[in-house]
N, C-alpha and C positions, 0 to 999 in steps of 0.2 A: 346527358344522352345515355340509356342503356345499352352497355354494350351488349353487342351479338355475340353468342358462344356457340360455337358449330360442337356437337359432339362425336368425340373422336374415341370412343370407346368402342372394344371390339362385340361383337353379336354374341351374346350367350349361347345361343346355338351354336359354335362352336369352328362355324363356320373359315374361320381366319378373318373375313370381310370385317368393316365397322357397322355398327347398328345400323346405318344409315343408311347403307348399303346392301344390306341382307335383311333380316326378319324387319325392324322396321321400315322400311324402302316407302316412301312415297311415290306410287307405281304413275300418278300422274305427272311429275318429272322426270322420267324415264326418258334420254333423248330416241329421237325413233331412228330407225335400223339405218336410215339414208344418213344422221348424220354423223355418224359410227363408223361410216364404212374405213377410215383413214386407221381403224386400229383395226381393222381385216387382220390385216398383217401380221400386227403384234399377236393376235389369235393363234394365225398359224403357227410363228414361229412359238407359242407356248406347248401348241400340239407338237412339234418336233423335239422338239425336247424333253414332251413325253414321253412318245417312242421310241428317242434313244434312251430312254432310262434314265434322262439325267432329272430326277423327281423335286429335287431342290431350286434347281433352275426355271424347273418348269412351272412351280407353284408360286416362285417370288412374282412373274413375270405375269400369271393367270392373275394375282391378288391386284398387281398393277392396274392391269386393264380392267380390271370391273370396278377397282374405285372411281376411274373417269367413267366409264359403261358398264353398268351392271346387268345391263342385259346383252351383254356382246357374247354368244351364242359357243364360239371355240374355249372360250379361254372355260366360262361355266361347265364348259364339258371337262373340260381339264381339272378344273377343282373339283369337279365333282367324281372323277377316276382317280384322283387324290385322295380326298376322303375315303371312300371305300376302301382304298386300298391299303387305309391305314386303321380300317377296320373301326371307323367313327361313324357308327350309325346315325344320330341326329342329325349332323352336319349334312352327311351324304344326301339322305332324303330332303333336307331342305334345300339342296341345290338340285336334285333329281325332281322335284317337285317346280322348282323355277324354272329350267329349263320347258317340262312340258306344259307348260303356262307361254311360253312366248309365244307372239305368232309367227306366222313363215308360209312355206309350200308344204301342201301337205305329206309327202313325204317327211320332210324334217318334225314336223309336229308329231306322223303317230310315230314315229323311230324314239322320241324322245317320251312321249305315253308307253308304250313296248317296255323300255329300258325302265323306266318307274315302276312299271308293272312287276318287271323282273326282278328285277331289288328289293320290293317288297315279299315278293314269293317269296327270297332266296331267307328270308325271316321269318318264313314260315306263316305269315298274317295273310292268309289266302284271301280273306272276306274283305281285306283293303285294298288288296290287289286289283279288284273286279271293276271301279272307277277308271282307273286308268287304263287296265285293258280294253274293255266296253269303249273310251274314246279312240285310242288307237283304233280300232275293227272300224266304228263306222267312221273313221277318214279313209282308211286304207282295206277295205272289205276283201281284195284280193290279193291278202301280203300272207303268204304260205305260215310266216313267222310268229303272226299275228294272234292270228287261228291257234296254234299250238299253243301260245301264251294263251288265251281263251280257256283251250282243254284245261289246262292245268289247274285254272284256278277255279272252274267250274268243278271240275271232278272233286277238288278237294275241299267245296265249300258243299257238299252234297248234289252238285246238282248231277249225277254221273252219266246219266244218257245224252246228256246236251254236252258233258263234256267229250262222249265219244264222236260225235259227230263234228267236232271240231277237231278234234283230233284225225278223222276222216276227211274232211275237208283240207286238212293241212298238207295233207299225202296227195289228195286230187290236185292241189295247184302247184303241187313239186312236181308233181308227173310221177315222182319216183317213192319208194319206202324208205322214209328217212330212220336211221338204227333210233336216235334219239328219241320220235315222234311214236316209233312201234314201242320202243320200251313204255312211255308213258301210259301209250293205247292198252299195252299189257296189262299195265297196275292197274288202270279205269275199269278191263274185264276182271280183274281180279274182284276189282270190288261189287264190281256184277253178278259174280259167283258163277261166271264163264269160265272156270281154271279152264278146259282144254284147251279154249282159244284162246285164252294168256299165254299158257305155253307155247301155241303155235308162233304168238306175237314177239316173246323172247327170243325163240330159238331162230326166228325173222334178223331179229334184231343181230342176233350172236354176240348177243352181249357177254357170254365166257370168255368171249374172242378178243374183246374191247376195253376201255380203261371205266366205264360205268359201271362204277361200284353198285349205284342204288341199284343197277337195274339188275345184278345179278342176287342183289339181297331181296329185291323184288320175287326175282323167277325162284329162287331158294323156299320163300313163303309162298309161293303159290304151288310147288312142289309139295312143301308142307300139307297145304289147306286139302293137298286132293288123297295126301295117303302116302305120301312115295317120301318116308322121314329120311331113308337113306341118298337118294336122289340128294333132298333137301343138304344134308350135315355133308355130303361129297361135293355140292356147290362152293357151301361156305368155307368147305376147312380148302380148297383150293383156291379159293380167292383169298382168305385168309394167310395164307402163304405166299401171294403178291405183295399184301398189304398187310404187314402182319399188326401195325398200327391203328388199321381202320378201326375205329372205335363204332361203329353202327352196325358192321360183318361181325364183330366179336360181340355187341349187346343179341344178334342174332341169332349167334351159334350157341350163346348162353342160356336164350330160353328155349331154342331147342332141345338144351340138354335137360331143362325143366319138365319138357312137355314129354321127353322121354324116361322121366323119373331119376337123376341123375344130378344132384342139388352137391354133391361134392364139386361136380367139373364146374360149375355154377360159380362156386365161391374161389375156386382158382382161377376161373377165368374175368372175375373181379374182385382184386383183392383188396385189401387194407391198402392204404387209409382213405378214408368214408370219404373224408375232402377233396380226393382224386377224382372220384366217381360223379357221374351225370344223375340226373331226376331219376329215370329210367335204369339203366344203371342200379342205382340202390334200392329200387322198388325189387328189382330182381332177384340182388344179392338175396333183400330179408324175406322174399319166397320164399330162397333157396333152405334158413335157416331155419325159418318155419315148419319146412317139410322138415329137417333134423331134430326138429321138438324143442329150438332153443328161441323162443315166443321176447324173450327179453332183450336181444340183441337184434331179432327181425324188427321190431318197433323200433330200435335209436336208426336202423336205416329208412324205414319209413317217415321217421318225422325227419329228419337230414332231407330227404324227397321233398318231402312237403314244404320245408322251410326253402330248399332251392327255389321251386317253381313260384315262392312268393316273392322269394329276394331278388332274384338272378332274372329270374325269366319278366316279374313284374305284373303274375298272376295274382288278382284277387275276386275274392266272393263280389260277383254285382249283382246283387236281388232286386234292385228297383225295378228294373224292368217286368222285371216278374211276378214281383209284389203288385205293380198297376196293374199288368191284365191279369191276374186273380181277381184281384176287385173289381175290373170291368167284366170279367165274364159269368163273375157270381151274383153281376148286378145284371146283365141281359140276359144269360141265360137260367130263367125263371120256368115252371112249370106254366104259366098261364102266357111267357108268352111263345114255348114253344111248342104246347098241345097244336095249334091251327097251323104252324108250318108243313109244306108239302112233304111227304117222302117219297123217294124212288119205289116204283115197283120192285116186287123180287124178279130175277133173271132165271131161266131155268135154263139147264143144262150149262150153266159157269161155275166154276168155282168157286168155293164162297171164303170169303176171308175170316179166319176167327183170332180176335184179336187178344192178344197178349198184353197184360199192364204189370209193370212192376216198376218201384224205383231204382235206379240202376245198383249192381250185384244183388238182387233178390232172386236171382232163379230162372228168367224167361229163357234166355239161352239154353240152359238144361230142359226145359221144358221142350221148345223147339227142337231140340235134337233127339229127343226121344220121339215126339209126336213126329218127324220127319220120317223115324225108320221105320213108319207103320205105310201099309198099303192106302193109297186113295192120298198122302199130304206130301206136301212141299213146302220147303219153308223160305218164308216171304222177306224174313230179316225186318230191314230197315230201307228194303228197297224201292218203294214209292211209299212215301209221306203221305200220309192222310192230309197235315201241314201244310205241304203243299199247294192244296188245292186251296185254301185260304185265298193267295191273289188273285186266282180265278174267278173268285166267288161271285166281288163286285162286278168285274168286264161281265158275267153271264147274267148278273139281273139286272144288267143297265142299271148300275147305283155309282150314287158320285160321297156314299160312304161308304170309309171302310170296315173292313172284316173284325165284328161279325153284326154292327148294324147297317149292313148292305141284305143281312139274312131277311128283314121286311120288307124288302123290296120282292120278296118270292112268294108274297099272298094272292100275288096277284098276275096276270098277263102270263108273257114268256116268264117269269120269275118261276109260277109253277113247273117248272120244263128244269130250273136249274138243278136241284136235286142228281136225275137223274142223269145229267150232262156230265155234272162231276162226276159221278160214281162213275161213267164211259173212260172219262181218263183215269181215272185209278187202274180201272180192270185193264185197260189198254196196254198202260205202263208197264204191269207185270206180265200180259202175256207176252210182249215184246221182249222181254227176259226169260221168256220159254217156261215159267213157268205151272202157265196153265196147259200143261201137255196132257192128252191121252191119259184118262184113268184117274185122273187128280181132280177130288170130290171139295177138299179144301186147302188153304194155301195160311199159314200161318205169318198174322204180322205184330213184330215188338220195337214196333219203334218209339222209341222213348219219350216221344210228344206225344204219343196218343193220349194219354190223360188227361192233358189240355184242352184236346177233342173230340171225348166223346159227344156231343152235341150232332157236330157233325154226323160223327159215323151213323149216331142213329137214323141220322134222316138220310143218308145214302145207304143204308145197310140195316132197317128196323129190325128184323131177326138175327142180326150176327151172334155168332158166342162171344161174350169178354170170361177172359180167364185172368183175373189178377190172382198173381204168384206172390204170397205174402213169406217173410222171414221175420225173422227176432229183429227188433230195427238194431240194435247192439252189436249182430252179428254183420248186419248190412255197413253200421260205421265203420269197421274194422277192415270188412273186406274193400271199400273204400279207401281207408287209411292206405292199404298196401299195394294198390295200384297207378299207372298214372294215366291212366286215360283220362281225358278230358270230358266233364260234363257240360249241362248249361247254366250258365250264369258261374264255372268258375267254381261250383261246389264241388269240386276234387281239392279244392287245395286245402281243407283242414277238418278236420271230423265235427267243429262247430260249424260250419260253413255244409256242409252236407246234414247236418242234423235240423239246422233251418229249413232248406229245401224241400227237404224229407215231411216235413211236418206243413211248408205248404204247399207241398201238391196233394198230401195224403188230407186237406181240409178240402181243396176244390172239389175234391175226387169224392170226399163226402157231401160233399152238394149236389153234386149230379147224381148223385145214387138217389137223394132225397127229391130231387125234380125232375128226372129220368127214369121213365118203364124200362130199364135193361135186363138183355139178358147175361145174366153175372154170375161167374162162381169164384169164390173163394179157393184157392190150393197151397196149401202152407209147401217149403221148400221142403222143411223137416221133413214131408212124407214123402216127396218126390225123392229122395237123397235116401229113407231107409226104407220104404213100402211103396216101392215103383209101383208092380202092377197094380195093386189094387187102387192105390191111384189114380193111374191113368186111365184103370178101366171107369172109374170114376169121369174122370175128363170125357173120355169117346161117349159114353151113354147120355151125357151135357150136352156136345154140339150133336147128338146124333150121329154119331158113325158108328160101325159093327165094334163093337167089345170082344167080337170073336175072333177079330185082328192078331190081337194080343200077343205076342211071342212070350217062350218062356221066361221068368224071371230072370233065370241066368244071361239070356241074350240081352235083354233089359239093361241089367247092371251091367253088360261089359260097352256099351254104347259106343259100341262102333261097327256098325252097321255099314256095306258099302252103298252111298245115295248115288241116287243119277242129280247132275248138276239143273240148272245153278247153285252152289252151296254158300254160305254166309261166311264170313272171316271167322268167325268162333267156332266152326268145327273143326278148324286147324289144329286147335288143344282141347280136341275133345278127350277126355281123362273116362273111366269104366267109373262109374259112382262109387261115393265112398263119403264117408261120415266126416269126416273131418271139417268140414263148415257148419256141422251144424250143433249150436251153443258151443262155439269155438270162442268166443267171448269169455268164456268164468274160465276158461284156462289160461287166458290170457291176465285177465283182472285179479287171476288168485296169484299171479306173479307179481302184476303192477297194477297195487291196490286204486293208484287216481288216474287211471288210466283212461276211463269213464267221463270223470268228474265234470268234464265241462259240457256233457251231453246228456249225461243223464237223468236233468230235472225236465229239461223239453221233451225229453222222448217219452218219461214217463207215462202219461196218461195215453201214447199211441200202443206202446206197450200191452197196458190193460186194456184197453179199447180191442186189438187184436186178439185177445184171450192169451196172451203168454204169462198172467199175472205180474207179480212185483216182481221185478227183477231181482236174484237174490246177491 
């Protein structure tokens, strides 16, 4: 007879449970809730012994009862306030994960999606948040709680108008202004480029008043963004003096000091040793030492960055995705088959969007903030996605494929009508943001998918201007190297990892040019950075707007201009131009000869392609 061997091994997810019990659970022996009910009890009493803090008692007692019940609902709550609070991520979420798996009343179900939701945000993974919020909402569509959770993680997965409206929603079913719900509201108009009414929303909040750190780091940068640096550094250095340990108030007050020219207070304000410091953190430091001309010691904290956000954080380069639709869209979108697709009419009297392409640190930002402080523009940022409209695409041509072979579904019927459907919600979206106001001829947009989608735009916008902002790609690696914002697919994290990217988007982007009638201009940075005006007058006589605009060079080069809002988060450190980006590469590489090396053979040939010859 073979003996039976039960395995008694514990769950590699870290759970404390046995296998058998947690990650491999065979959910159809699960006994059901009726006949559980006799360890109620033991449930509760695991939860009181929560609450009195007694956390060893309360876990022996939690592991108890979910070996005989592993779905018994108290105690799972227990281990899972356990976990967390012992700061084990894996675990946590796989018991935050089970819980909002079981069934019940729907109150208990979305309170347990809610709390999954939350946990997840509090890691920052806002785009994995959005499942379990999304189920919470539609169980409980009137839970004030809910809603806010919604905001949050909309706002922060880009969808920002949807997230404010939930966030508005959230205050409707309180009845009241809740300080938490306003602070978040704040940051969502911040990123609207509504600074007055963030600040309105802070000062609602009184969050100076309150123990929300983020939110006065919030109101500090939206101080920043609108002009008011002393405001900003009077926020932070008094919250900084509550908390003189917040590590987020001090990476704050650090690049403020950056952005006020000021790279000494920079490196006292994070000092040695590199190992102490965060991603961020040492991105800033080797700003700081940058700006001091010492290029060799700014690189060992940028790769310290870089090496964090792949060890620690568990960032890597994922092209695949991006690799496929290159290849799928350089195989549908053809000259033959998108000569006969419909375009929208032109619109008169709207403003017209002229778009901006560059891969990210190439220049569009200085661009827009120059083309901002002329008469007739406003700039559009990254505030309604062309991208966007992609899910739409199919619901408006009645196609049951998706984006973008649902686009032939538009030779024909209402399909003809889609074109300009989209184009309504584009133009919708930024007037809703105010800024199609009085006197504004065009509206600048740089969102960093456009390149993906010129296709599009053509056929919602046949005349738009594109202005691709070309740089040295050498220079483009670099100023990647030293930052940590996040791109797509994860190409921030290493200057191979961005030199990939770099080369294919700049291949797509050569396909549409070769199967697309656009209208295109070329503007190297280098000009924009030493020969603004001519230029730019350059630029305006391309989309058509008065060159007579023009302020004097001087005004030009100190580029700071007062704009009427909404304004874009990059004009917060808007800097008076100045040379230093540009072939800031060979001062860097005459220091650190292989500094290049593992970029330099793929950039090559984009390099010469661009006209900046052989890299010397």
């Amino acid at each position: 007879m073979t003996e039976l061997k039960i395995d008694t091994g514990l769950c590699p997810c870290g759970s404390g449970l046995r296998r058998l019990r947690c990650c491999d659970l065979d959910t159809a022996a699960i006994p059901e809730a009726a006949n559980t009910a006799l360890l109620d009890g033991k449930g509760q009493e695991a939860t009181n012994l929560f609450n009195e803090k007694k956390y060893t008692e309360a876990e022996a007692l939690a592991l108890q009862v979910l070996d005989v019940a592993p779905n018994q609902r108290l105690a799972l709550r227990v281990l899972f306030e356990i976990r967390k609070g012992q700061n084990r991520a894996r675990p946590a979420e796989v018991l935050a994960r089970r819980l909002a798996a079981l069934p019940g009343p729907p109150p208990m179900r979305a309170t347990a999606n809610s709390q999954l939701a939350q946990y997840i945000i509090g890691q920052g993974r806002y785009a994995d948040a959005l499942a379990p919020a999304a189920a919470a909402l539609l169980i409980t569509p009137k839970d004030a709680t809910v809603h806010h959770v919604m905001g949050v993680v909309l706002t922060e997965t880009g969808q920002i108008q949807a997230g404010e409206r939930h966030y508005q929603k959230a205050m409707a079913l309180l009845g009241r202004e809740d300080p938490l719900v306003l602070s978040n509201l704040a940051w969502n108009l911040k990123l609207q480029g509504r600074l007055d009414e963030a600040v309105l929303a802070y000062e609602k909040a009184q969050v100076t008043r309150s123990e929300n750190k983020r939110g006065i780091g919030g109101y500090a940068q939206v101080e920043m963004a609108r002009g008011n640096s002393a405001k900003a550094v009077a926020l932070l250095d008094e919250a900084m003096g509550r908390w003189p340990n917040e590590r987020t108030l001090r990476l704050l007050r650090a690049l403020a000091d950056l952005v006020l020219g000021n790279p000494e207070a920079v490196l006292e304000r994070l000092p040695e040793p590199l190992d102490d410091l965060l991603a961020a953190e040492l991105c800033a430091r080797g700003q700081a030492l940058a700006r001091q001309g010492r290029p060799a010691e700014a690189v060992i904290c940028y790769a310290n960055a870089k090496k964090m956000m792949r060890e620690r954080s568990g960032q890597t380069y994922a092209p695949e995705e991006f690799v496929e639709k290159a290849k799928a869209y350089k195989a549908f979108f053809t000259a033959d088959r998108l000569y006969p697709l419909p375009r929208a009419e032109p619109e008169a009297n709207t403003p017209q969007p002229v778009f901006l392409l560059g891969f990210p640190r190439s220049g569009t930002s200085l661009l827009e903030q120059m083309l901002a402080s002329l008469p007739g523009f406003a700039p559009g940022d990254e505030f309604s996605p062309v991208a966007d409209l992609t899910a739409w695409l199919p619901r408006l041509a009645d196609s049951d494929q998706p984006y973008p072979e649902a686009m032939d579904q538009m030779l024909y019927g209402y399909g003809l009508d889609v074109p300009a459907q989209l184009r309504t919600r584009y133009q919708r979206a930024r007037a809703k943001l105010g800024l199609a106001r009085p006197g504004v001829r065009f509206i600048t947009d740089r969102t960093a998918s456009n390149p993906w989608h010129l296709p599009l735009i053509k056929l919602l916008f046949p005349q738009a201007a594109i202005i691709h902002v070309i740089r040295h790609p050498l220079d483009i690696m670099l100023s990647v190297l030293s930052q940590d914002k996040r791109m797509e697919a994860n190409a921030h994290v290493s200057m191979p990892a961005a030199a990939r990217h770099y080369g294919l988007t700049m291949d797509l982007l050569k396909h549409y040019r070769a199967n697309l009638t656009l209208r295109y201009l070329p503007v190297r940075y280098e000009d924009l950075a030493r020969e603004p005006a001519s230029t730019l007058r350059r630029v305006l006589e391309f989309i058509g707007a008065d060159p007579a605009a023009l302020p004097h060079e001087a005004t030009l080069k100190a580029n700071a201009s007062k704009l009427e809002g909404p304004l874009p988060a990059h004009f917060a450190v808007r800097e008076a131009l100045h040379g230093r980006g540009v072939f800031r590469y060979r001062e860097y590489e005459a220091v650190l000869p292989n500094l290049f090396s593992e970029v330099r053979e793929s950039l090559q040939p984009w390099i010469a392609e661009l006209g900046y010859g052989a890299a010397p």
